[in-house]
C-alpha positions, 0 to 999 in steps of 0.5 A: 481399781479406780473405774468412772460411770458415766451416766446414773441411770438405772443401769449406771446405778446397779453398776456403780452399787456392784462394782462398789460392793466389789471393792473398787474405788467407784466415781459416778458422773452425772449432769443431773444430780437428782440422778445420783438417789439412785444409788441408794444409800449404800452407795459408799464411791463418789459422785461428781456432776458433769458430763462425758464429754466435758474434760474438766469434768472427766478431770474433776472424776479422776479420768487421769488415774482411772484403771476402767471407764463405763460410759451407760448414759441414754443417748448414744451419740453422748456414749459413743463421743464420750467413749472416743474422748476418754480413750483418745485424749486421756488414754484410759486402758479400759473404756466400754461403751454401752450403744442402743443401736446394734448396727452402730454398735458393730460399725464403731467395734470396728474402729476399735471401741468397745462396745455393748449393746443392751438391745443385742443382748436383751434380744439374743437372752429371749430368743434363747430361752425360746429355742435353745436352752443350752445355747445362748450366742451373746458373745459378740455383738456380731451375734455369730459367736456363742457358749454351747453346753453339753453333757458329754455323750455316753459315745463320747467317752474315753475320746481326747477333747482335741479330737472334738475341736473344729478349726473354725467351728467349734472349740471345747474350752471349759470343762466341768467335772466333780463340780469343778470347772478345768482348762482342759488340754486337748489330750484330755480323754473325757468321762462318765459324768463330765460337761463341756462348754464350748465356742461355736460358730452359729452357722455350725451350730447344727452340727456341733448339736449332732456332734454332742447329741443335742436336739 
């Protein structure tokens, strides 16, 4: 994949060095060229100078064959006017959009945008290394949606995945077992040593815990 940053700081340099390590055809593109040490050494993409709201510059990176564009600079006006940009004008397929403010953030997800917000995130992984160990709800930037995992319960077994899905609340979607992780149907009947991972709403989370005997 040809996939564009826009913005070498920190996290668009640790970006650009996994992607590139990856395998992809990586271009940075900043307008400070002292940013581009970031990316050490072992950076092996290209650099252009420039901003992401500039379309000559967005050119000059290749925006016109880019299969992906993350645009991480520190301002969100600049992310958000960038992001609006490369996939209005050049009709990039994958633009996202890395915002501060999380009400902003919601605000423009639902004009179509993709959107992350470090600060949500950030927020979301300490409050559930806090309180909720096998619980994390960073799934969306709403924050009403998230990943339960579960060892399944000895009462449980022998019991068809269909027959612990709510509509609307809770869907078991992964299951790992023998240390490989399944797709399962919902006529899979459930074993002595399996794990499930599930969505769940989190104003159902309390009963999706009783469900699957968690505390």
């Amino acid at each position: 994949m040809h996939i564009i940053i826009v913005g070498c700081g920190r996290v668009g340099a640790e970006l650009a060095r996994i992607l590139s390590a990856d395998g992809h055809n990586v271009t940075v593109l900043d307008c400070q060229e002292s940013a581009f040490k970031r990316l050490g050494d072992g950076f092996n993409g290209t650099t252009q100078l420039g901003n992401g709201i500039d379309t000559e510059s967005l050119r000059l990176a290749g925006v016109e064959r880019a299969d992906a564009v993350a645009v991480v600079t520190n301002g969100d006006n600049t992310n958000l006017m960038s992001a609006q940009v490369i996939k209005k004008i050049f009709g990039v397929p994958r633009v996202i959009a890395r915002v501060y403010d999380p009400q902003r953030a919601h605000l423009y997800q639902q004009g179509g945008l993709d959107i992350i917000s470090g600060t949500t995130l950030v927020a979301a992984l300490i409050r559930d290394r806090i309180s909720e160990t096998k619980f994390s709800s960073f799934l969306t930037e709403a924050s009403d949606l998230g990943t339960l995992e579960a060892d399944a319960p000895e009462k449980l077994l022998g019991q068809k995945i269909g027959r612990l899905n709510r509509p609307g609340e809770l869907k078991v979607v992964a299951l790992v077992r023998e240390h490989k992780t399944l797709l399962p149907e919902d006529d899979t009947a459930l074993a002595q040593g399996d794990r499930l991972i599930a969505l769940v709403k989190l104003n159902s989370l309390k009963k999706a815990k009783k469900l699957l005997e968690l505390k």
